[in-house]
N, C-alpha and C positions, 0 to 999 in steps of 0.2 A: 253466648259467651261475651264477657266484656272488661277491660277491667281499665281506671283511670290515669292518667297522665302523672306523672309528677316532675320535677325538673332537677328536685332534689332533695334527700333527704329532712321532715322536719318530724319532730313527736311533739305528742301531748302525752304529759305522766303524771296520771295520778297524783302522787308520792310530791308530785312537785306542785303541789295546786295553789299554792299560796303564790306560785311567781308564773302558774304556766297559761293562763287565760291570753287571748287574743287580741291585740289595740287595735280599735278602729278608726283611722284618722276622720274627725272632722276638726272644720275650720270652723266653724259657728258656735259662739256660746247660747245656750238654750235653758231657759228656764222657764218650767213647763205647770199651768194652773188652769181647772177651769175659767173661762170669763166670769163668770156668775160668783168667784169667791173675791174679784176685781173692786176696788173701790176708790173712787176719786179722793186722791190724796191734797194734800198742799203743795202747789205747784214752786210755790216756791222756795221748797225747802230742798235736798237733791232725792232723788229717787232712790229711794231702800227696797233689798229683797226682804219682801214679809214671811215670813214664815209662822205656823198656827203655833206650835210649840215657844215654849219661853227659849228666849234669846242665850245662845252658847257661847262659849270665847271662842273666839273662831283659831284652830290652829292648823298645822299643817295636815294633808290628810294623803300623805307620802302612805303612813302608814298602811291605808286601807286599800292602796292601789295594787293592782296586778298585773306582772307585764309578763313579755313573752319571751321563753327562753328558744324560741324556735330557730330553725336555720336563717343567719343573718337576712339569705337572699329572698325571705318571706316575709321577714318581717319590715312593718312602715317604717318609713328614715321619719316621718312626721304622724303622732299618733295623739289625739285627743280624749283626754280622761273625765271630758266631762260627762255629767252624773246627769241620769235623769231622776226627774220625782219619784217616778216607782221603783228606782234602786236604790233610793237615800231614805233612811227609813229610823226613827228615831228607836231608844231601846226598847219599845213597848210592839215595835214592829209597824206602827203606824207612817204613813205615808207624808214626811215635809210636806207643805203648800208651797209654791212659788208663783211669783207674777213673773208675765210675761215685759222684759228690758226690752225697749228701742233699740238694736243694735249700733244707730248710726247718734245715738245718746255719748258723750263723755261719760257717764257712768259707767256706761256698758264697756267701752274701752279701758279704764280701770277694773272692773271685774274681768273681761280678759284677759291681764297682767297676770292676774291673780289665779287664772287657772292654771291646770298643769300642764297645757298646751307650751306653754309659758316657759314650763319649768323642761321640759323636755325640751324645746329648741336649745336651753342654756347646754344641758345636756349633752346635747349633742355637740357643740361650739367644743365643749372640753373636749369632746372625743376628737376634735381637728388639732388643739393647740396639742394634745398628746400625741399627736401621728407627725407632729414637725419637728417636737421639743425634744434637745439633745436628751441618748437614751444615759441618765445618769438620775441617780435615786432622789438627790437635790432638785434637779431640773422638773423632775415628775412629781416629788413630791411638793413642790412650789405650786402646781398648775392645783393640783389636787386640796389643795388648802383651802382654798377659796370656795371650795360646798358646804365649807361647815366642820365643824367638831365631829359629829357622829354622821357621816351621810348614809342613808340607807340602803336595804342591800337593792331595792330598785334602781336605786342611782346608779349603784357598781355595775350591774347588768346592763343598765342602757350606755353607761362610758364606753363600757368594754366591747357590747357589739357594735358601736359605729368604729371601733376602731381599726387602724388595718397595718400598724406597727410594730410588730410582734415582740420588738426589742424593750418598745415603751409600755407595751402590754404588761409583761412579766413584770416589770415593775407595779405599776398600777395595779395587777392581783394582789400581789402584797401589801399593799398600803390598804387596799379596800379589806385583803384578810384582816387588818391589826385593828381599822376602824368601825366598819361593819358590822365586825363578828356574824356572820351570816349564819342561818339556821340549819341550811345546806347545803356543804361546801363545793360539792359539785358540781351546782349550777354555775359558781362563778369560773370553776376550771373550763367547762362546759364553753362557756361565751369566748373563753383567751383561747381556747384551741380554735376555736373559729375564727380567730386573727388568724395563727397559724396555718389554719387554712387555705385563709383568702391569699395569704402569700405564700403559698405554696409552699411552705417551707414542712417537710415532713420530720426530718430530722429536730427539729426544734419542740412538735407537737409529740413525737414521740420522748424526748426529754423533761415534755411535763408531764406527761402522763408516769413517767417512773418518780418524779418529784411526787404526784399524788400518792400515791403506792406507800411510798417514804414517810410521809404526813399522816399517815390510814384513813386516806379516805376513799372510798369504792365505787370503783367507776360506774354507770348506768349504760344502757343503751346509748343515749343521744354522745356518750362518751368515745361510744365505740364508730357508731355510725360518723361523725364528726371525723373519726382516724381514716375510716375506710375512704369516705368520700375525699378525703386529704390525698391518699395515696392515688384514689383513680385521675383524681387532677396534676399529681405529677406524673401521670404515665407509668407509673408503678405495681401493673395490677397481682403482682406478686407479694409484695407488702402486704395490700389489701385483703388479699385471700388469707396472708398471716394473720393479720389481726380479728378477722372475721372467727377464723378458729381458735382464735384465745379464748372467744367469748363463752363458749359453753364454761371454762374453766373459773370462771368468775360467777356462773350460776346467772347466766345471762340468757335469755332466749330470741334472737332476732325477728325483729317484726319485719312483715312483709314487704317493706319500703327495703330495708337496708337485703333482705333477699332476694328483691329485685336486681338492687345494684349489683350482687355478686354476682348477677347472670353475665353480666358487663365483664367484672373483673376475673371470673373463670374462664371465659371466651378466648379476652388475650393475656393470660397467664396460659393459653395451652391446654386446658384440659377442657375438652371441650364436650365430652360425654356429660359432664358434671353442668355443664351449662347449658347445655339443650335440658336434660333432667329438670334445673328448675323453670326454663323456660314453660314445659308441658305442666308443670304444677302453677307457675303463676297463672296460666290459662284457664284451669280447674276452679283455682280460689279467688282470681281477676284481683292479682295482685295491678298495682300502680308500676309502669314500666314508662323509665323515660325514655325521651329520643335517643341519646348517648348507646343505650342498653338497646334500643332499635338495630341500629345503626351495625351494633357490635353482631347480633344475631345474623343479619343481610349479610355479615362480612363473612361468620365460620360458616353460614352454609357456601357462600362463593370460594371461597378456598378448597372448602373438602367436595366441593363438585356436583353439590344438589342444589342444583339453581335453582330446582320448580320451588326447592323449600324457602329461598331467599323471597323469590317473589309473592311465597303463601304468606310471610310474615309480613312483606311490604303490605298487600291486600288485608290484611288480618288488622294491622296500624290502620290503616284507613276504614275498615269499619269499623272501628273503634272510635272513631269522629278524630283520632289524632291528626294532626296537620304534618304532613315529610317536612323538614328543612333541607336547603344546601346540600349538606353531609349525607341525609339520608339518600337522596338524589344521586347524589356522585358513587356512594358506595351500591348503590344498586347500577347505576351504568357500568363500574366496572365487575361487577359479577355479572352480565351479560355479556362483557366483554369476554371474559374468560370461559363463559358457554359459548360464545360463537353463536350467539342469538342477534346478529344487527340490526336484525329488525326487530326484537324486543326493544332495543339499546334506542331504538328511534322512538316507537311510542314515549319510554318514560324521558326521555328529551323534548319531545312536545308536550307531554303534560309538567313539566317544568318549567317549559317558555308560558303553559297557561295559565297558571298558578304564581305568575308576577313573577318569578325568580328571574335572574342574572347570572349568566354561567357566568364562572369562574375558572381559572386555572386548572385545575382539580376536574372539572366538567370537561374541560376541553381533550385534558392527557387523559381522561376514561374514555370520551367517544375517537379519538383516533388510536388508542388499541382495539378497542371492538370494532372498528370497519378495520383498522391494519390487518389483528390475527384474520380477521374472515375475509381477506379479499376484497372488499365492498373500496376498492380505488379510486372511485370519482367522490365518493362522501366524504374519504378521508383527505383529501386532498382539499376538499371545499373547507372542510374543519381547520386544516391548516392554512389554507390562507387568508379565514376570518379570525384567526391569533393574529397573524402576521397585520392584519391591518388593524388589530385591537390596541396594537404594540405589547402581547406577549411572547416573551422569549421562551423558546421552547429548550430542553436540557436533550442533553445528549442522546439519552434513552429513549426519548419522544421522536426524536430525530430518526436513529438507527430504524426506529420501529417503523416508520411512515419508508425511510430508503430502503429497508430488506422487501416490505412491500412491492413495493416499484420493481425492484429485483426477480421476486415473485411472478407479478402478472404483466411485465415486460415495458411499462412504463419508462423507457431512457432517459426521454426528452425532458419529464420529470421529476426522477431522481437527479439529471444532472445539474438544475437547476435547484433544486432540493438542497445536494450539495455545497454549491456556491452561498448559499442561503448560509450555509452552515459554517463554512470559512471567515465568512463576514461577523459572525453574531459575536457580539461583546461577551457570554456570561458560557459559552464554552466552546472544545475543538471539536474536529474529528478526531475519535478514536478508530481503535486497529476494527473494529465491526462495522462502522461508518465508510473504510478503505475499501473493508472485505464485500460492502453489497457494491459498490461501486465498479470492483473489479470483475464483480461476477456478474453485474450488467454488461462488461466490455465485451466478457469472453460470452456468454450465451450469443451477442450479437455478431461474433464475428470478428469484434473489432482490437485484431493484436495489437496494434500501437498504441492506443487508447489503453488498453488493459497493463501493458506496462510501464506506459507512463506514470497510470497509478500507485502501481506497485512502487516505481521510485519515489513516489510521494510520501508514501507508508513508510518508507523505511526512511529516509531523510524526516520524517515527525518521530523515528524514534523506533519505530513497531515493526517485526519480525512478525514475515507471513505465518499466517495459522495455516493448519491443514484444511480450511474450508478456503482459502486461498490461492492455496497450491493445487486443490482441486478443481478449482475454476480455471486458473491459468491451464490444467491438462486441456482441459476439456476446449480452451478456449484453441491450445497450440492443434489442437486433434482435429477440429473445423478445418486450419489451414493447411491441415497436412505435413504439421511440422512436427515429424515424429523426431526427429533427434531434441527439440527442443523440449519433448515430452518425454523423455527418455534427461535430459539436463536439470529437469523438474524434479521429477521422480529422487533423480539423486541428492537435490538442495533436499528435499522432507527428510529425508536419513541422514544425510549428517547433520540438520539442527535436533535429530534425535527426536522428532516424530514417527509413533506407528502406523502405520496406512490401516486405516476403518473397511467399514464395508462399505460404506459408499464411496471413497477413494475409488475399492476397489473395483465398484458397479463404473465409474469413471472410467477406468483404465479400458474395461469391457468395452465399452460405448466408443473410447477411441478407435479400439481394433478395428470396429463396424464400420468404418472410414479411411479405414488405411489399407494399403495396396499390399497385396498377396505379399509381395518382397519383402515389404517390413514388418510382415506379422511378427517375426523371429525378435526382432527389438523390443515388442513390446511383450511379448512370451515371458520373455528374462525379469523384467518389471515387476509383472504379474508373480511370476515363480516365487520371488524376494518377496512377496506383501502377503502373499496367499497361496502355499504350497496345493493344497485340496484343488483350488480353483485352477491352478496354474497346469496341473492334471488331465484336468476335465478339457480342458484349451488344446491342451496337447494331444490327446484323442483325435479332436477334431480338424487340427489342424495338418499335424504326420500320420492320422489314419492311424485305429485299431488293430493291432496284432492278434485279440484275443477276441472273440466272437463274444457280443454281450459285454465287454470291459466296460464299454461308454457309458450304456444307459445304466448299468450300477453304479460306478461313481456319480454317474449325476444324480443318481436319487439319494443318494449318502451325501452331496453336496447339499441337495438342498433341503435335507429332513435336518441338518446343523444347522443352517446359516438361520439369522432372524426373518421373522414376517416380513419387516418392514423392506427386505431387500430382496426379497424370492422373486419377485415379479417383474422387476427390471434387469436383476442375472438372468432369468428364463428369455425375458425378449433378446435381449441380448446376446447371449448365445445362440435363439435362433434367429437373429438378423444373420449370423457371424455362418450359420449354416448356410442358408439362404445364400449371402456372398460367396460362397463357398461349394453351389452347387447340388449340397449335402440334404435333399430334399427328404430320404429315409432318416437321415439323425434329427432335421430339425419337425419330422412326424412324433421320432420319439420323444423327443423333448416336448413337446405340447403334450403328448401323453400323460406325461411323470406332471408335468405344469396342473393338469385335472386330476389325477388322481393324487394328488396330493394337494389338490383343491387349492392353488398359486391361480388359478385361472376357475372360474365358477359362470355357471348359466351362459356359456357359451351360445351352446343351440338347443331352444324354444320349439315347443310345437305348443299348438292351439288345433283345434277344428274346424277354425276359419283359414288359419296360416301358422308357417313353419316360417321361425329368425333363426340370423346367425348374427349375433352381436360383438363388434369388434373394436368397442370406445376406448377399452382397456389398453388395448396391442399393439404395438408397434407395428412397424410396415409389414416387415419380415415374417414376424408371429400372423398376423393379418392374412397375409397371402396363404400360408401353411393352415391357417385354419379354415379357409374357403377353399382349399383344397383337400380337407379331410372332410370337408362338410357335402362336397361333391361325389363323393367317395360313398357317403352314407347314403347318399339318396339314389344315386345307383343301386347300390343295395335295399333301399328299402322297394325300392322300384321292383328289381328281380325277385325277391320275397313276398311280392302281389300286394303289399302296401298301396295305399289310396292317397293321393299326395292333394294337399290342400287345394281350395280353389286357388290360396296366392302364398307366393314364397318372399321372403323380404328377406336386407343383408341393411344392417343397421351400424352404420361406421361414425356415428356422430356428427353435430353439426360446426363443433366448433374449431378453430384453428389453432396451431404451432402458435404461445404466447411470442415469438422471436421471430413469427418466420408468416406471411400471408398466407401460406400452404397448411391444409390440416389432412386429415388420414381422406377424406370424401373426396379432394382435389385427385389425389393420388390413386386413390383407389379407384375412380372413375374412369381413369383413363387405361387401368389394366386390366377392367371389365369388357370395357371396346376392344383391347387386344386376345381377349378369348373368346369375340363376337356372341359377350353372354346378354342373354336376353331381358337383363337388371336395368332398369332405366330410375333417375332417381325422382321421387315423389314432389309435386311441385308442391302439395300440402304439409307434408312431412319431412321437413329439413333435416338431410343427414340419413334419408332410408332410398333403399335400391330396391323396387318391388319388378316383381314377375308374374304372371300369371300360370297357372297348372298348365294351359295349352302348350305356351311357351318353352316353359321348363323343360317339357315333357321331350318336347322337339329336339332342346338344345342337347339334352342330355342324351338322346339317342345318338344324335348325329357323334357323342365321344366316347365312342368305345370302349377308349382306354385311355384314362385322366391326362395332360398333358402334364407336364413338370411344372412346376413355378419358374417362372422367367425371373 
C-alpha cells in the first residue's frame, strides 16, 4: 500500500496543452553543438550564434512557449524558457546547430536579455506594481500598457499568477480578456481565482465563478478544485463539500487529488462516515493525501474514540515515507490525551523532541490534558512549569485543568500555588471552575476557613456557588461535624433553585457516616427533600423496620434505579451507616444485594494454591462486613469437609487516602490484631495479609461463633 504526498491541489489537462507544460527554472543560457561542427571564427568581429540553416528574422517566440497553469504554490516565481538544440527544430524537423557562448562574454549577456528568462522576471515586476496599484481600471490599465498592443495569453497567465490582489486582478482579467483574446477562457478565470485564493477571500472567488457562468464559459476541474481548496483555507469545509457536489452537474469527474482533499473537508463538515469511506478507497487506489487531510483523519478518529485507528493512520503516514509536522504531532498528542494513553502521549513527545521539532503552545495544552485527564501529577506539573519559564501564558481552561487535577489526587500545596499563578497572569482570571477545585481542595483537607474564604472570593469575582461547590463545602462542614452548617448548605442549593444530583446525594450519605447518632434526624430531613426513595431506605435503618423484609426490598429497588456510576458508594455508605449503627444483619444484607446485583464483583477468590478476600473497592465499614461474611464461609466450608488452601490471603491495597496518610491496610491492620487473626501482612506484597491453612485452621476453631464487627 502506498500512495504520495501532495500539499495541494495541481492538474495537467490535456484539453489545455498549449499553456499546461511545466517551467523549469534555470539560470544559465545554454546553447548546445557538437565541438567538431566548432570553427575558428574572426576574433575580432563579435561572436555570432551559427546556425546550419539559412538565417531567420529573428522574432518573438512568446508564441511557441508553454507555461503552467498549475496551482500558484507549484509553480517557479523564476522559470527559464530556454531551448535546447533538440527542441528547436526547423520546419523540415531537423535539428538547429548551435555553438557553445562564453557565458562570462558581453555577448552572452546580451543574449541573455534576449531570453525569456528576461521577459518573465519583467513579468513578474507587473504582477508587483499590480498588487500595490490603486484598484481602479485607469490605474490597472496604465501598468498594463506597457507589454504591448497585443500581449499574449502567456503573459496574461504569468501576470495573473504572481499576483495576490484580487481587486486589481479582476481588473486585469478584463483588459487581458479584451487584448489577448485567449483560445481558452478558463484558463485565465483559472489563474484570478487563485488570487482569490491566496486571499482567502471565498465570497469574491465564488462571484467570479457566477460571472463565468454569465459569459458561457464552463468551468473544468482545476475550476472546481481552485473553489474547494479556497474554501478549506477559509475554514469552510461545508462550502467545500457544496462545491464538490456541484460538480457532477457540470459533467465533471474529480480526480483523485481534489478526492483527497474532500476526505479533509467531510471530516470537519461532520459527516464523517463519508470521510473514513474515502479514506479506505484512497488507500486502495494510493490516492495523494496531504498533511492537512492527515491531520484531519488523527482528529475524527480521536473524537469518535478509536484511538488505535488514529494512531494506525499516524503509522500508516510514516510508512508512506511522509514526514508528521507540528500539527500532525499535536493533534495525535491530544487524541491520546483523550484515550488516557500518557504513556502513549510521551513516546510521540519524544519522537517530536527527535525529529528537530519545537513544541509549541498547542504541544504544551495537548500534553498537560493527557497527564491532567489520567492523573500522571508530577509530568503535568513539570509541563507546566516549562511554559511558565518559556514565558507562555496558559488560558483559563489549561489552568482549571491542571487545578481539578491537583483536586483529584490531593496536590494542595500545588494547586495553591497553581492558583496564585493564576491571579497574577495578564491574559486571564479565575473563573467560577478555577473557585470550584480550589474550594474542594479546602474541604477534602479539612480546612473550613480556608474553604470559605474561598467561597468569599467567588462571589465577590461575581460567581454563585455551583452545586459541585456546595457539595464540597457539605462534605467539607461534615469532617468538622458541623451539621447545622450542613443542613445551612443544603438550604443555600434550594433557594438558588439548584436540584441535588446523585452525587450531592452520595454526599449527604457520607456525611451521616460522621455524624453522631443525635443528629442523624437533621440530616434525614435533608435527604428526605433531595431523594424521597433514598430518604426511605435511611429511615429503615435508622427508626428500625416494622415490616420484616421492608429494608432489604427497598434497597434493591433503590439500587436497581439509581445509576452505575453511584451504586457503589450509596452501598458503602449505607453500610459504613449500619456498621456505626451496630446493625451488623442489615449491613450483611446490603453487601448481599451490593453482589447480586453485581455493585461489588470478585470479592472472594479461590485458586488451589489459595483462597483471597479482595477489599480495594470498600470502604471501612463494607471492609469489615465482608471479612466477616468471608469468615462465615470458611467455617462453613470447613463443616462441609472442604480442603482449605495451603494459604489464605485478605488483599486491602497498598495505596492511601489521597487527603489523608492513612489508607484501608493502616486501618485494617490494626482490627486484624484486635480479632487476634492470624493475617500478618507480606513484606513482598504490599497491601496483602497472608495466613497459612495451619493457622487458619487454628484461628477459626478457636471462634465458634463469629464475633460482631466492632
Amino acid at each position: 500500500m502506498g500512495f504520495s504526498l501532495t500539499s495541494s491541489p495541481s492538474h495537467l489537462c490535456s484539453d489545455h496543452q498549449s499553456l499546461c507544460n511545466s517551467l523549469s527554472p534555470s539560470h544559465n543560457l545554454q546553447f548546445t553543438s557538437s565541438l567538431s561542427s566548432w570553427r575558428p571564427r574572426n576574433f575580432n568581429s563579435p561572436l555570432k550564434l551559427i546556425s546550419t540553416q539559412k538565417s531567420q528574422p529573428r522574432t518573438s517566440s512568446l508564441s511557441s512557449l508553454q507555461v503552467s497553469v498549475q496551482d500558484p504554490q507549484d509553480l517557479p516565481k523564476e522559470t527559464s524558457f530556454s531551448k535546447t538544440a533538440e527542441s528547436q527544430r526547423n520546419p523540415n524537423g531537423q535539428a538547429k546547430h548551435h555553438i557553445w557562448v562564453n557565458p562570462k562574454s558581453p555577448r552572452a549577456s546580451q543574449l541573455r536579455q534576449l531570453s525569456y528568462d528576461s521577459r518573465y522576471a519583467s513579468l513578474v515586476k507587473f504582477a508587483v506594481a499590480l498588487n500595490s496599484c490603486d484598484s481602479t481600471e485607469e490605474d490597472v490599465f496604465n501598468v498594463l500598457n506597457s507589454l504591448g498592443e497585443n500581449p499574449s495569453e502567456q503573459d496574461a497567465v504569468i501576470v495573473l499568477n504572481n499576483m495576490e490582489n484580487p481587486e486589481t486582478a479582476l481588473i486585469a482579467l478584463k483588459y487581458f480578456q479584451e487584448k489577448s483574446k485567449p483560445k481558452k477562457k478558463v484558463i485565465l478565470y483559472n489563474v484570478t481565482l487563485k488570487v482569490f485564493r491566496k486571499s482567502r477571500n471565498l465570497d469574491g472567488a465564488e462571484l467570479l465563478f457566477d460571472e463565468m457562468l454569465k459569459k458561457g464559459v464552463l468551468p473544468d476541474n482545476i475550476t472546481f478544485s481552485t473553489i474547494i481548496s479556497c474554501a478549506r483555507m477559509c475554514s469552510l469545509p461545508n462550502k467545500a463539500v457544496e462545491w464538490f457536489e456541484k460538480m457532477p452537474s457540470f459533467g465533471l469527474n474529480p480526480d483523485d487529488v481534489t478526492y483527497s482533499a474532500m476526505i479533509d473537508a467531510y471530516g470537519k463538515a461532520g459527516n464523517v462516515d463519508l470521510a473514513l469511506s474515502l479514506y479506505d478507497r484512497a488507500r486502495t487506489e494510493k490516492w495523494r493525501i496531504d498533511l492537512v487531510t492527515f491531520s484531519t483523519l488523527i482528529k475524527i478518529y480521536g473524537v469518535s474514540g478509536n484511538f488505535d485507528g488514529a494512531l494506525n493512520v499516524y503509522e500508516e503516514m510514516k510508512a508512506l515515507g511522509v514526514k508528521p509536522n507540528l500539527v500532525i504531532y499535536n493533534t495525535l498528542l491530544d487524541a491520546m490525551g483523550r484515550a488516557k494513553r500518557p504513556w502513549q502521549a510521551k513516546i510521540v513527545y519524544k519522537e517530536l523532541i527527535k525529529n528537530g521539532f519545537s513544541p509549541n503552545f498547542g504541544t504544551y495544552a495537548a500534553l498537560l490534558r493527557a497527564y491532567g485527564r489520567a492523573r500522571y501529577g508530577q509530568d503535568a506539573l513539570s509541563v507546566y512549569r516549562e511554559m511558565k519559564k518559556k514565558g507562555l501564558e496558559l488560558n483559563v481552561v489549561l489552568y482549571n485543568t491542571i487545578l481539578a487535577m491537583c483536586a483529584d489526587i490531593g496536590f494542595t500545596d500545588e494547586a495553591i500555588e497553581i492558583f496564585e499563578d493564576l491571579k497574577k497572569s495578564e491574559t486571564c482570571e479565575p473563573d467560577s471552575w478555577s473557585f470550584s477545585s480550589l474550594i474542594t481542595i479546602y474541604s477534602c483537607s479539612g480546612k473550613v476557613s480556608e474553604a470559605e474564604e474561598m467561597l468569599n472570593q467567588m462571589l465577590e469575582a461575581g460567581f454563585e456557588p455551583n452545586i459541585y461547590v456546595l457539595t464540597s463545602l457539605i462534605q467539607c462542614y461534615g469532617k468538622a461535624n458541623r451539621t447545622d452548617d450542613v443542613v445551612r448548605t443544603f438550604d443555600r442549593l434550594v433557594n438558588l433553585g439548584i436540584t441535588p444530583d446523585a452525587r450531592f446525594c452520595g454526599c449527604l450519605l457520607n456525611v451521616m457516616t460522621q455524624t453522631s447518632n443525635e443528629e442523624l434526624g437533621k440530616l434525614i430531613g435533608c435527604i428526605d427533600r433531595a431523594n424521597p426513595q433514598l430518604a426511605s431506605v435511611v429511615k429503615l435503618l435508622v427508626e428500625g423496620e416494622t415490616v420484616d423484609g421492608a429494608f432489604k426490598q427497598e434497597a434493591t429497588e433503590l439500587f436497581s434505579c439509581i445509576g452505575r456510576e453511584v451504586r457503589k458508594p450509596y452501598c458503602n455508605c449505607l453500610i459504613d451507616l449500619c456498621v456505626n449503627l451496630d446493625l451488623l444483619e442489615k449491613a450483611c444484607e446490603l453487601l448481599e444485594i451490593g453482589l447480586s446485583l453485581e455493585v461489588y464483583t470478585a470479592i472472594q477468590t479461590k485458586s488451589p494454591t489459595q483462597w483471597s478476600l479482595h477489599l480495594k473497592s470498600l470502604s471501612l465499614g463494607a471492609a469489615l462486613t465482608a471479612l466477616h461474611v468471608w469468615m462465615n464461609d470458611l467455617s462453613i466450608a470447613i463443616e462441609n469437609g472442604e480442603e482449605l488452601p495451603p494459604c489464605l490471603g485478605i488483599n486491602t491495597g497498598h495505596g492511601k487516602h489521597k487527603y489523608s496518610e492513612n489508607g484501608l491496610a493502616t486501618v485494617f491492620e490494626s482490627h486484624l490484631n484486635e480479632l487476634n487473626a492470624p493475617f500478618h501482612e507480606a513484606p513482598e506484597k504490599a497491601g496483602w495479609f497472608l495466613a497459612t491453612k495451619v493457622a487458619a485452621l487454628s484461628w477459626l476453631e478457636s471462634r465458634k461463633i463469629p464475633e460482631p464487627v466492632a
